[in-house]
N, C-alpha and C positions, 0 to 999 in steps of 0.2 A: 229385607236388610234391616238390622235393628240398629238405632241409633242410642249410643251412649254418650249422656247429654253430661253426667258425673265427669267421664274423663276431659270432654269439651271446659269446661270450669276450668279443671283442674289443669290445665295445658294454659289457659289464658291465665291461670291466675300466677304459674312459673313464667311464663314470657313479662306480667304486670311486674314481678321480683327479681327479674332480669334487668330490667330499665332502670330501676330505679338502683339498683347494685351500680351499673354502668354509670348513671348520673352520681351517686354517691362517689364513686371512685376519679373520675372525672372532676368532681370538685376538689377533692382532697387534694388531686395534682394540683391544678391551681392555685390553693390555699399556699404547698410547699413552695410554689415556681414563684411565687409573690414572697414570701417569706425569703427563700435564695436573694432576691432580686433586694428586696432592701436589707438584709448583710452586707451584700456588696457593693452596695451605694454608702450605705455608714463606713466598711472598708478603707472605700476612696475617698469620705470627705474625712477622716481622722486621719488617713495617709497626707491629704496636703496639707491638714492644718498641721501635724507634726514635721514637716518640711517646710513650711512657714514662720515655725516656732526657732526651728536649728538656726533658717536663714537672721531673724532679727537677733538670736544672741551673737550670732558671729557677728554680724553687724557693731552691737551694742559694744563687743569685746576689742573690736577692731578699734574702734573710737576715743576708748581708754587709753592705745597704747601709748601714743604722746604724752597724753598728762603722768601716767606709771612711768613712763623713763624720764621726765622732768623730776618727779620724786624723786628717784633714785639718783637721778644724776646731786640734787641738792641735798640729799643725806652724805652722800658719799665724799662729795664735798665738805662738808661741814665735820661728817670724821676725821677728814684730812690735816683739818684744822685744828684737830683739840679740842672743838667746842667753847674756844675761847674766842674765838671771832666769827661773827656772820659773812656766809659767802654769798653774795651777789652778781650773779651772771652780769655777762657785758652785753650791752643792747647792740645788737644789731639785726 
């Protein structure tokens, strides 16, 4: 029986370019599953700091409305007037 030492090579040397395909490809995954994985972690810290954002102008908005309806109550007054006299709320 004659042994062919050429094809022998040639077998190890597609299974040696087999492995390393597989590891090749295998990393890639990983590269992209890491990449996905911090997307979606930026996603969710922009998503609450934009719901954090919303939350303090309502807040800040909320806060104004007293003092905007004391304006308004004192302009509207003082239209009332004619602009010839100052109107001064009563304390209580």
């Amino acid at each position: 029986m004659k042994s062919f030492p050429h094809l022998l090579n040639t077998a190890r040397a597609k299974m040696q370019t087999s492995g390393v395909a597989l590891v090749l490809v295998l990393s890639s995954l990983v590269m992209v599953s890491l990449l996905v994985l911090v997307f979606l972690s930026t996603a969710r810290t922009e998503q609450q700091s934009s719901a954090a954002f919303a939350d303090s102008t309502q807040v800040r908005n909320l806060a104004e409305v007293p003092i905007n309806l004391a304006v308004g109550q004192l302009r509207k007054a003082t239209e009332q007037l004619g602009g010839q006299r100052t109107w001064l709320p009563s304390r209580g």
